[in-house]
VMD Tcl script that builds the backbone (N, CA, C; Angstrom):
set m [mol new atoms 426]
animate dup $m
set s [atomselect $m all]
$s set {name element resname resid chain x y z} {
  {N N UNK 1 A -15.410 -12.987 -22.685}
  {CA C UNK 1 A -14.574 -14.095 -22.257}
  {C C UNK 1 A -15.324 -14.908 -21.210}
  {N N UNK 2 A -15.090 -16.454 -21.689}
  {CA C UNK 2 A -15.775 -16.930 -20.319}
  {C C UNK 2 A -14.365 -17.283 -18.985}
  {N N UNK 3 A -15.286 -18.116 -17.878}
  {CA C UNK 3 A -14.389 -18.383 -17.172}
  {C C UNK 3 A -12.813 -18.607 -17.474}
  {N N UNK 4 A -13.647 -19.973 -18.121}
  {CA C UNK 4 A -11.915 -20.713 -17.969}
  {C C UNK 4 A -10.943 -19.883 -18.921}
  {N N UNK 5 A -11.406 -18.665 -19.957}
  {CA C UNK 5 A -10.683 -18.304 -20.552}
  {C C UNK 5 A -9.780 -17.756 -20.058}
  {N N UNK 6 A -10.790 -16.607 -19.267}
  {CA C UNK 6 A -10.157 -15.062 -18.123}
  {C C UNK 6 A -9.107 -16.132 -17.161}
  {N N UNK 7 A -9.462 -17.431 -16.526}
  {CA C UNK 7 A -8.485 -17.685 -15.754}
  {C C UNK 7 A -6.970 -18.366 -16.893}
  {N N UNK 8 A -7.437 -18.874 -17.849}
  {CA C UNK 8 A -6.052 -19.125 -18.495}
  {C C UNK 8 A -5.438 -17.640 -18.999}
  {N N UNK 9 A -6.164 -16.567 -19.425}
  {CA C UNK 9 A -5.727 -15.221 -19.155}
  {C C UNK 9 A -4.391 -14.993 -17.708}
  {N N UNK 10 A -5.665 -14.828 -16.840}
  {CA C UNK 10 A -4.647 -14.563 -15.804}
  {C C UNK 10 A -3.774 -15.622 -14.770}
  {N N UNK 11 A -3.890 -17.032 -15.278}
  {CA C UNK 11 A -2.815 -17.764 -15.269}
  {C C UNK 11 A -1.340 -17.049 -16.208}
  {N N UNK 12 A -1.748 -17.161 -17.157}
  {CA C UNK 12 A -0.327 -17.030 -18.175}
  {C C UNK 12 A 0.174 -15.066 -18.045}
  {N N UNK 13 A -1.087 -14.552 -17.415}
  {CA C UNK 13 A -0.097 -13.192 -16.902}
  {C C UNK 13 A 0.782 -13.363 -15.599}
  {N N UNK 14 A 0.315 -14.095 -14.318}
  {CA C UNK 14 A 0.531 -14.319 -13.278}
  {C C UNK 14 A 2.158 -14.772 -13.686}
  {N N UNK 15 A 2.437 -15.910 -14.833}
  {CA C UNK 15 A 3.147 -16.819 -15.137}
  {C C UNK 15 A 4.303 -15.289 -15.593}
  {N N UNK 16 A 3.890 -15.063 -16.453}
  {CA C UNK 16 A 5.140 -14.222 -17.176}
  {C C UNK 16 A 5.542 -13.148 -16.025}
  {N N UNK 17 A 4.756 -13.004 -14.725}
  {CA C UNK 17 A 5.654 -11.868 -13.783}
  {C C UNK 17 A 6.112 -12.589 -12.904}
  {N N UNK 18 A 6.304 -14.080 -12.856}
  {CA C UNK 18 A 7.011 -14.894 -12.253}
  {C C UNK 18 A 6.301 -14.844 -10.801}
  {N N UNK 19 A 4.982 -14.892 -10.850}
  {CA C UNK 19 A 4.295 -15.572 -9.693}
  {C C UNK 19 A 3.151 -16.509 -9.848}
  {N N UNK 20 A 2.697 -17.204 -8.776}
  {CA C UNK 20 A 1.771 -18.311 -8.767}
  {C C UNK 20 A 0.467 -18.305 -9.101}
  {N N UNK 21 A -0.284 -18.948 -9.288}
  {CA C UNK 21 A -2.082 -19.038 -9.407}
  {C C UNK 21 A -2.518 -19.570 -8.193}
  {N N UNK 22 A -2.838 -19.048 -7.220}
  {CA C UNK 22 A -2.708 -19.126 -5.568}
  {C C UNK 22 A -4.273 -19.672 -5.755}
  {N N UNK 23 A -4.618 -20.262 -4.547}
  {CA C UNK 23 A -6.246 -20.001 -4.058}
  {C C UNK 23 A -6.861 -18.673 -4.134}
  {N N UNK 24 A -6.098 -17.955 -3.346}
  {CA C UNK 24 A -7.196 -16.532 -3.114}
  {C C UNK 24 A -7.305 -15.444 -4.450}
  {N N UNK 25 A -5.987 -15.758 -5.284}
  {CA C UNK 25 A -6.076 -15.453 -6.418}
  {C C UNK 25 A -7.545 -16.074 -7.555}
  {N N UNK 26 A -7.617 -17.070 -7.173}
  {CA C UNK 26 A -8.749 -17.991 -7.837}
  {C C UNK 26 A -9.696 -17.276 -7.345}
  {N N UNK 27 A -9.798 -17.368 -5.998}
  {CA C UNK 27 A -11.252 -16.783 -5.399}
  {C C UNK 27 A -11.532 -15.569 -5.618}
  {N N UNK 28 A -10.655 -14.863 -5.647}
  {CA C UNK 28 A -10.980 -13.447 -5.925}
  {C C UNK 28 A -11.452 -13.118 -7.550}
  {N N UNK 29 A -10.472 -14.110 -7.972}
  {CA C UNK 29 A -10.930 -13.637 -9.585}
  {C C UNK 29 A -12.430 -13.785 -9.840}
  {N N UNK 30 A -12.846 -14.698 -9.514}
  {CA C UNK 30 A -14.382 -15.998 -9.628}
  {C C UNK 30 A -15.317 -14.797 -8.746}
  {N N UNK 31 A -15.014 -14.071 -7.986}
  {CA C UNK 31 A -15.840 -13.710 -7.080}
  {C C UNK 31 A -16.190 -12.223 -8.539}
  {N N UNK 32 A -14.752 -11.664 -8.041}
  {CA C UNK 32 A -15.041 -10.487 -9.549}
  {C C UNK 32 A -15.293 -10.445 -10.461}
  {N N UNK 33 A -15.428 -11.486 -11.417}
  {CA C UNK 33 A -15.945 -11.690 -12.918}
  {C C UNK 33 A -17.263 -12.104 -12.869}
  {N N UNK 34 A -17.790 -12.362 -11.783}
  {CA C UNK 34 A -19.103 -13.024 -10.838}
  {C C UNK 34 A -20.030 -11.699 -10.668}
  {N N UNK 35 A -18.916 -10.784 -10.669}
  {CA C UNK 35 A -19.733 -9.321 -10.053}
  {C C UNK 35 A -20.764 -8.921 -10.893}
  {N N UNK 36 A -21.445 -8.073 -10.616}
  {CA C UNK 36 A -23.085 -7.473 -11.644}
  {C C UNK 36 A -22.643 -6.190 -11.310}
  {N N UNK 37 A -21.841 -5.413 -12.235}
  {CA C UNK 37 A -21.508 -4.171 -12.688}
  {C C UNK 37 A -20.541 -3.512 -11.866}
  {N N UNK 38 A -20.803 -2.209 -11.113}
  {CA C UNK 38 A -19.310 -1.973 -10.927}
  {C C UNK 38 A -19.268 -2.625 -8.652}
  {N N UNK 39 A -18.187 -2.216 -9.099}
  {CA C UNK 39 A -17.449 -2.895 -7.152}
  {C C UNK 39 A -16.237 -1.902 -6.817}
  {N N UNK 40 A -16.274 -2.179 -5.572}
  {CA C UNK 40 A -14.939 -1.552 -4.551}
  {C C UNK 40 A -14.449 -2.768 -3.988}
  {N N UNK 41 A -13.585 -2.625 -4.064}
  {CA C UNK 41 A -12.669 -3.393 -3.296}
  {C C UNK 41 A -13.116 -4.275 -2.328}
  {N N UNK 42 A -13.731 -2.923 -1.086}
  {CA C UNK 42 A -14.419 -3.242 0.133}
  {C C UNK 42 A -15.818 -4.164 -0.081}
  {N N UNK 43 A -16.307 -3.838 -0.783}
  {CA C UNK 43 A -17.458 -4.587 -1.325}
  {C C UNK 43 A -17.495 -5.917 -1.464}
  {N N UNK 44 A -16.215 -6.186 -2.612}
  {CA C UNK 44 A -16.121 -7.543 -2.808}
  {C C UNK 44 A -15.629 -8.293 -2.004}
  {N N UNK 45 A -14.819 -7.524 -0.733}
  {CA C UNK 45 A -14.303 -8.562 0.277}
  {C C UNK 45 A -15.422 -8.931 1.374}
  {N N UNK 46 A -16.242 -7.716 1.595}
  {CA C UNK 46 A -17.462 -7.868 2.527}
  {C C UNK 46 A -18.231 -9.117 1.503}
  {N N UNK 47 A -18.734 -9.323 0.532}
  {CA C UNK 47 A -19.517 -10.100 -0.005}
  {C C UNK 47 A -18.580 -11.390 -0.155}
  {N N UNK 48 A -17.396 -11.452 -0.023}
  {CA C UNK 48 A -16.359 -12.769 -0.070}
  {C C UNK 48 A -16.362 -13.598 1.602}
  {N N UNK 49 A -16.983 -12.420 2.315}
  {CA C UNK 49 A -16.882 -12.786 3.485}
  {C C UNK 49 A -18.078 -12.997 4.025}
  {N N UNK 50 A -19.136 -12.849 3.299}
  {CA C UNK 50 A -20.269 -13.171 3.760}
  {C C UNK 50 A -20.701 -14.937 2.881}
  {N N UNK 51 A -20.073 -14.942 1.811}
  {CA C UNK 51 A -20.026 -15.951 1.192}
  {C C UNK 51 A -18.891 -17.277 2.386}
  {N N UNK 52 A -18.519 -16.862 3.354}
  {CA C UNK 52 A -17.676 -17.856 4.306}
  {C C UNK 52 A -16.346 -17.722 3.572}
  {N N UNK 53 A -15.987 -16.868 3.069}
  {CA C UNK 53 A -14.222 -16.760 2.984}
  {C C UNK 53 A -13.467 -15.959 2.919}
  {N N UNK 54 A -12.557 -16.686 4.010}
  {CA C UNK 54 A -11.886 -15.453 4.941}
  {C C UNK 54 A -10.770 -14.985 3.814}
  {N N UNK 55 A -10.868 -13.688 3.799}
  {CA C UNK 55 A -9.645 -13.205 2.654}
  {C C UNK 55 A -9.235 -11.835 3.280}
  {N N UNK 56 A -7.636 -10.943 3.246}
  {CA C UNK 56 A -7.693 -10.083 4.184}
  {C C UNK 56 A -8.326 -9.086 2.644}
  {N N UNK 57 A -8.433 -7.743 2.847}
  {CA C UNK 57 A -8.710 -6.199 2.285}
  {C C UNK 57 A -7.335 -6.539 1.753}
  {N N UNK 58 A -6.046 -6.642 2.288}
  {CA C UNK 58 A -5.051 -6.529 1.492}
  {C C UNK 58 A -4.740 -6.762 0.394}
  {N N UNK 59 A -4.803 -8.368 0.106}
  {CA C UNK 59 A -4.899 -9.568 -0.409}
  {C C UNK 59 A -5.421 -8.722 -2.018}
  {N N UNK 60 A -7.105 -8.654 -1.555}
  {CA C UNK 60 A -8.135 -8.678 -2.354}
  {C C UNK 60 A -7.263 -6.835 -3.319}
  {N N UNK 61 A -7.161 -6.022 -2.447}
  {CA C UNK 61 A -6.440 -5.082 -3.432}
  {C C UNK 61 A -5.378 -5.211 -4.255}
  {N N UNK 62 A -4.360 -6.016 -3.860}
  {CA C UNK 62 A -3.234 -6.806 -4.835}
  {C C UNK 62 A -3.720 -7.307 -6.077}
  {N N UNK 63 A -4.740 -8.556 -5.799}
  {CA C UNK 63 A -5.340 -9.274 -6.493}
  {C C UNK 63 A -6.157 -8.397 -7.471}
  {N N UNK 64 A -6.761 -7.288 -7.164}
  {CA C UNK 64 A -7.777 -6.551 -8.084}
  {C C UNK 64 A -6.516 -5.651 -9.195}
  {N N UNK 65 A -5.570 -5.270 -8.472}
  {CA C UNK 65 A -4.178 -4.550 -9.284}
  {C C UNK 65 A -3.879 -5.281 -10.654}
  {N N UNK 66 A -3.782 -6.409 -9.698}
  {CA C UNK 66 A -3.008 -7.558 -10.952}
  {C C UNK 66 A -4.252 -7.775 -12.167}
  {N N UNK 67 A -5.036 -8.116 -11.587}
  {CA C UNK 67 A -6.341 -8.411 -12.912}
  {C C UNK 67 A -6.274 -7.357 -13.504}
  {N N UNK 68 A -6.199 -5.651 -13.217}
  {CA C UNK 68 A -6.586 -4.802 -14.252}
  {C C UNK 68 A -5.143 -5.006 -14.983}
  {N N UNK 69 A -3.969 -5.275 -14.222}
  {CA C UNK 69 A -2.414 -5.049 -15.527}
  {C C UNK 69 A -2.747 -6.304 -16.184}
  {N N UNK 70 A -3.378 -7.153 -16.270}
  {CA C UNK 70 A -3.750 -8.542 -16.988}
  {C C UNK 70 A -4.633 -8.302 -17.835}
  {N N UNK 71 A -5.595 -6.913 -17.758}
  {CA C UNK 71 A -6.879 -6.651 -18.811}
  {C C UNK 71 A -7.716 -7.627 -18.475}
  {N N UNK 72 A -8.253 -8.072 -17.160}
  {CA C UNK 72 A -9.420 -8.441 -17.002}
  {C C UNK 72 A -10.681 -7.478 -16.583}
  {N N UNK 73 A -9.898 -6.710 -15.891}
  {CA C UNK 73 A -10.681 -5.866 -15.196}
  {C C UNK 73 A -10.380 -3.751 -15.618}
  {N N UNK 74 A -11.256 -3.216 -15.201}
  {CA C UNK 74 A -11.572 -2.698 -15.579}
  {C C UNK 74 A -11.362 -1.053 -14.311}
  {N N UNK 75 A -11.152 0.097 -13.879}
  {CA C UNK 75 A -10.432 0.577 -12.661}
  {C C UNK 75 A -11.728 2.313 -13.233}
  {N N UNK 76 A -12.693 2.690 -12.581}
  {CA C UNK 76 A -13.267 3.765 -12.849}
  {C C UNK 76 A -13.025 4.184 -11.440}
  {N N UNK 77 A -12.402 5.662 -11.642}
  {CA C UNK 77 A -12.925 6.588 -10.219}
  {C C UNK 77 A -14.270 7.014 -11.154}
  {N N UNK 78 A -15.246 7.442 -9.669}
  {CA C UNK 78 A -16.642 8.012 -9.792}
  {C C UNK 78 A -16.608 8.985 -8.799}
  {N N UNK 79 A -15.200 9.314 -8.443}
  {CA C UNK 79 A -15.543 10.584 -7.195}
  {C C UNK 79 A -15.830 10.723 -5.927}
  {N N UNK 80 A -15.748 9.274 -5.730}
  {CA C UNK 80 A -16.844 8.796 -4.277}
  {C C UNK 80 A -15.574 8.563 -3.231}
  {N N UNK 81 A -14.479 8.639 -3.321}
  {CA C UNK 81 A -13.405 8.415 -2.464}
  {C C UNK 81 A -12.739 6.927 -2.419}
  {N N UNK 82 A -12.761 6.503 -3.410}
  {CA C UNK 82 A -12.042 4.686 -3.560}
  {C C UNK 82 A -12.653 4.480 -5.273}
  {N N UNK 83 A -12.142 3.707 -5.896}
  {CA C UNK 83 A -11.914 3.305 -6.975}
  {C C UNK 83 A -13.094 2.037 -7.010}
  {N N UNK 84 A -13.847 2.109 -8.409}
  {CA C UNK 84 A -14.812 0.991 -8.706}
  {C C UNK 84 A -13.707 0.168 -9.986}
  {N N UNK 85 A -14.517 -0.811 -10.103}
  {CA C UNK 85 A -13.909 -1.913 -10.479}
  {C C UNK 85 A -15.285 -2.277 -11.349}
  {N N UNK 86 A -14.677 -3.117 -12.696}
  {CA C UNK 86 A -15.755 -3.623 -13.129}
  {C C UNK 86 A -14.759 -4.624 -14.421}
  {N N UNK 87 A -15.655 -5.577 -14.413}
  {CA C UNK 87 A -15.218 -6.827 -15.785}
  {C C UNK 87 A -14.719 -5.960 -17.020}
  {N N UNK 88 A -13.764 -6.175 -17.630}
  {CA C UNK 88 A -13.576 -5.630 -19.328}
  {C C UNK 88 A -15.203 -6.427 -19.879}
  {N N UNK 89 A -15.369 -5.360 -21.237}
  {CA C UNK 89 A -16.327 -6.232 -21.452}
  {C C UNK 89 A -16.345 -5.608 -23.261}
  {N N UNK 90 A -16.770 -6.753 -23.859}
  {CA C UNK 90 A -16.927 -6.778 -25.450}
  {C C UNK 90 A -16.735 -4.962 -25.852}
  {N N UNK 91 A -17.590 -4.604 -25.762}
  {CA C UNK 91 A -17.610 -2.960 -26.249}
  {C C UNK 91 A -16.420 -2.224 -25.613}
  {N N UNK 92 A -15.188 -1.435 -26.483}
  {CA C UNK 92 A -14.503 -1.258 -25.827}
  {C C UNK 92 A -14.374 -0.254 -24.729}
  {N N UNK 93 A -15.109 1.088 -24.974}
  {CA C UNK 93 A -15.665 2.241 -24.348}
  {C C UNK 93 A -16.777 2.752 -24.296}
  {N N UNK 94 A -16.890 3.337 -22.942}
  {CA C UNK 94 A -18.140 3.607 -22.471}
  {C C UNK 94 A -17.747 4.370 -21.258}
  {N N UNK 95 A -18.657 5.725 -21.324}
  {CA C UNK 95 A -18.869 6.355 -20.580}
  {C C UNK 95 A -20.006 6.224 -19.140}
  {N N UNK 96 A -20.092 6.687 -18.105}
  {CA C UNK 96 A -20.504 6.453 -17.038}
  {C C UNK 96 A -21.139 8.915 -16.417}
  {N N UNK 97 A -22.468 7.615 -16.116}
  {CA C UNK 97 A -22.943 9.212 -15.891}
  {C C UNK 97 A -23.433 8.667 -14.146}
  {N N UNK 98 A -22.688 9.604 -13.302}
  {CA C UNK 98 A -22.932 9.448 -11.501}
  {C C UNK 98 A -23.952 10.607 -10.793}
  {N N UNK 99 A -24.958 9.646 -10.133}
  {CA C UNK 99 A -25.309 11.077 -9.166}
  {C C UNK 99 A -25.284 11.682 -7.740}
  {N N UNK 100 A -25.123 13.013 -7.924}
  {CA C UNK 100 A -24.166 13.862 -7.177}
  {C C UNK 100 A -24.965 13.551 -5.902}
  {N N UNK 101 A -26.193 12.824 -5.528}
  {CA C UNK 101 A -27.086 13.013 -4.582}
  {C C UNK 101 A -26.928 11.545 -4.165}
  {N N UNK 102 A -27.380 10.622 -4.709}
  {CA C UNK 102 A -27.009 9.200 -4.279}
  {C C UNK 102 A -26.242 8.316 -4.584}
  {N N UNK 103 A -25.214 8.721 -5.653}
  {CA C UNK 103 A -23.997 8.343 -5.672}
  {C C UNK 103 A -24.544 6.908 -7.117}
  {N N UNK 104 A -25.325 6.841 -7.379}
  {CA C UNK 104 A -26.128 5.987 -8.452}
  {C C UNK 104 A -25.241 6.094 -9.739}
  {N N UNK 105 A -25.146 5.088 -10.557}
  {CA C UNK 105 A -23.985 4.540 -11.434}
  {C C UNK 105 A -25.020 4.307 -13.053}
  {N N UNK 106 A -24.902 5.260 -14.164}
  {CA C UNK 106 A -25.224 4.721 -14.930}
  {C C UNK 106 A -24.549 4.876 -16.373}
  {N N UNK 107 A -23.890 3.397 -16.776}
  {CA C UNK 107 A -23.825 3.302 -18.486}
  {C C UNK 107 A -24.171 3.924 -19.002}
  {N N UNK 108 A -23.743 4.875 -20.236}
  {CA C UNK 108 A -23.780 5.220 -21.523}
  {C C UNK 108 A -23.170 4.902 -22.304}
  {N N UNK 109 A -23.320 4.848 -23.695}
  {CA C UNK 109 A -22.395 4.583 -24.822}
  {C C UNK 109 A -22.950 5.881 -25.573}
  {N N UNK 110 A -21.875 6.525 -26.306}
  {CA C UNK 110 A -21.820 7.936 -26.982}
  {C C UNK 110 A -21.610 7.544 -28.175}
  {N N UNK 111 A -22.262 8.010 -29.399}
  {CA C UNK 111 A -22.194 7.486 -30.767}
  {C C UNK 111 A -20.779 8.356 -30.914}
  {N N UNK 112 A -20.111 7.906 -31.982}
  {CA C UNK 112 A -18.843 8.396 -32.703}
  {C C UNK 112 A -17.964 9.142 -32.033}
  {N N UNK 113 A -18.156 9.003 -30.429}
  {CA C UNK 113 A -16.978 9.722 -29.519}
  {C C UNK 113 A -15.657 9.160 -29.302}
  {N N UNK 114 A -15.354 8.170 -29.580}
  {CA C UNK 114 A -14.241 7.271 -29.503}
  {C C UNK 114 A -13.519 7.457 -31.165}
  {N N UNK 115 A -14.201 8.011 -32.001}
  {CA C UNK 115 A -14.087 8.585 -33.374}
  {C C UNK 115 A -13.607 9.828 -33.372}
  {N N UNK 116 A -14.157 11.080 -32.773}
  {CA C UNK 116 A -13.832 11.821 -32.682}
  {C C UNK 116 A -12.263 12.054 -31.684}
  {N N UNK 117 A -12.120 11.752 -30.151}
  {CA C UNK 117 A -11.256 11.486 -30.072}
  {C C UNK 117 A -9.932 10.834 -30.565}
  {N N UNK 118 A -10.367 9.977 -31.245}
  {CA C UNK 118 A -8.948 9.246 -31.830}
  {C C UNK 118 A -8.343 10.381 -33.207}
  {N N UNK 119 A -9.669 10.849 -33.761}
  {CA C UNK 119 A -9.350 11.828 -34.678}
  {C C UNK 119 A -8.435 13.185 -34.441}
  {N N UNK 120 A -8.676 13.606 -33.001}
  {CA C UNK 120 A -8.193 14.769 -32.773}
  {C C UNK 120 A -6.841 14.031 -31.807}
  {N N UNK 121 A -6.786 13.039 -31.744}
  {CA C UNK 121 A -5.561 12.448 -31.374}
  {C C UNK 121 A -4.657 12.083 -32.246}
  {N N UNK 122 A -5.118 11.856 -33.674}
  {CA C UNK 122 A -4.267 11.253 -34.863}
  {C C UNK 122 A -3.515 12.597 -35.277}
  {N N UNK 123 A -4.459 14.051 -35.111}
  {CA C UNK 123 A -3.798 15.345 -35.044}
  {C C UNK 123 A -2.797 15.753 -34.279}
  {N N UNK 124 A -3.298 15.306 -33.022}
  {CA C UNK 124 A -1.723 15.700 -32.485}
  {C C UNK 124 A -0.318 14.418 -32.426}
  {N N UNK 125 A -0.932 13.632 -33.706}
  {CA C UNK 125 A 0.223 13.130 -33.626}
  {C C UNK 125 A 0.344 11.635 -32.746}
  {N N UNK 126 A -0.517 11.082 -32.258}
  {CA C UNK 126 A -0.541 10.120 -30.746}
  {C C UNK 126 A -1.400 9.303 -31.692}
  {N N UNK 127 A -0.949 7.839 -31.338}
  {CA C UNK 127 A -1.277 6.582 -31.857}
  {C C UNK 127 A -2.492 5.676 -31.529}
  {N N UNK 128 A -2.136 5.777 -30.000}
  {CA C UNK 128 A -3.364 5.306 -29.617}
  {C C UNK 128 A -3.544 6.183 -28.218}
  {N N UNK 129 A -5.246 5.888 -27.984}
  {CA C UNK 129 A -5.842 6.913 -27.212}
  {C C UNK 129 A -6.138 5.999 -25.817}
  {N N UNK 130 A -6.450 5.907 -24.850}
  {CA C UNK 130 A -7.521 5.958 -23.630}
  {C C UNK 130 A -8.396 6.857 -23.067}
  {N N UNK 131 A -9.204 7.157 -22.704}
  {CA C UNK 131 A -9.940 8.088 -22.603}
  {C C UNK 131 A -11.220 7.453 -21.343}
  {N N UNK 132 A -11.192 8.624 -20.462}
  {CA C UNK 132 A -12.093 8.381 -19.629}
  {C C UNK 132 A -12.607 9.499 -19.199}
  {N N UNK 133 A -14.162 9.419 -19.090}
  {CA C UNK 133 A -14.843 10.903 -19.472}
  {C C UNK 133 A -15.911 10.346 -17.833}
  {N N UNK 134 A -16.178 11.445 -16.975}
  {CA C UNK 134 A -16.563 11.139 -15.732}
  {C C UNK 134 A -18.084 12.750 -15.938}
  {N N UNK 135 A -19.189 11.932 -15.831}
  {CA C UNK 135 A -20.558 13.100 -15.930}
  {C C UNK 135 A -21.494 12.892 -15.118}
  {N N UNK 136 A -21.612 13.849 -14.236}
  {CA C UNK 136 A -22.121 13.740 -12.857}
  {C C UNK 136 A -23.583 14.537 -12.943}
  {N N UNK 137 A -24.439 14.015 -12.352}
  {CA C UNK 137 A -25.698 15.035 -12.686}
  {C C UNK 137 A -26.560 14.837 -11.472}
  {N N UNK 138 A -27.683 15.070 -11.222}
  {CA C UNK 138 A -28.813 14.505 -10.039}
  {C C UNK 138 A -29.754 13.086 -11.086}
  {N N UNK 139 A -30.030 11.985 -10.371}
  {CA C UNK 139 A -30.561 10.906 -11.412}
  {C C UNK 139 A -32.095 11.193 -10.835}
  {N N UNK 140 A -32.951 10.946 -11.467}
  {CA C UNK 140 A -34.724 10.633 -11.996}
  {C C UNK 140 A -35.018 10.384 -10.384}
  {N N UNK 141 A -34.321 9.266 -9.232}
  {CA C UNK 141 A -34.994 9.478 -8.401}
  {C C UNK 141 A -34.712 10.538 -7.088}
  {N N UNK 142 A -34.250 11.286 -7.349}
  {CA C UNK 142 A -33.675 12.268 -6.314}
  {C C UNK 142 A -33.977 13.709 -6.830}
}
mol reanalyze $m
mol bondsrecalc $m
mol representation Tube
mol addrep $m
């Protein structure tokens, strides 16, 4: 999705829970779809604020809530004590391998695992799946 899509996205979600398309809503969105892979919260407000705009931590956690119930965004724990954040993006799943030493973030995609799951989900009966698989190891430079 490009910009203006994700924001007519989360215009017309904003719209159907009967609230506004604010400024900081704008800014925050633009700042997060802006992002290069995953974020905290804290992150994006420190980098919103180094960019000259003042936004509180509060604000910016509301705002990150609403984008993931809108399906813009994307909500991984990695274990680290606060929640990463990252863009939805074309491929629907994907796994994430963390390390236990520097806390380092890396993509995988697993051939036919989203296959297999849905398979042993169609067994017990369940329609549709989510699935989030968390693999922690030491990475190459540590």
């Amino acid at each position: 999705m490009n910009l203006e899509e994700t924001i007519k996205v989360y215009k017309d979600f904003l719209k159907s829970k009967g609230l506004l398309y604010t400024q900081p809503r704008e800014l925050i969105l633009k700042e997060a779809t802006s992002a290069v892979g995953h974020f905290s919260a804290d992150e994006l407000t420190s980098q919103m604020h180094k960019n000259g705009i003042n936004i509180s931590r509060a604000t910016v956690y509301r705002t990150l809530a609403s984008m993931i119930e809108a399906g813009i965004l994307n909500s991984v724990d990695f274990g680290h004590g606060h929640i990463h954040y990252e863009v939805k993006k074309a491929k629907k799943y994907h796994e994430h391998i963390t390390c236990k030493k520097c806390g380092a973030i890396c993509e995988i995609q697993i051939e036919n695992l989203a296959k297999v799951i849905n398979a042993a989900a169609a067994k017990a009966k369940f329609k549709h799946v989510e699935y989030a698989i968390r693999v922690s190891g030491v990475c190459k430079n540590c």
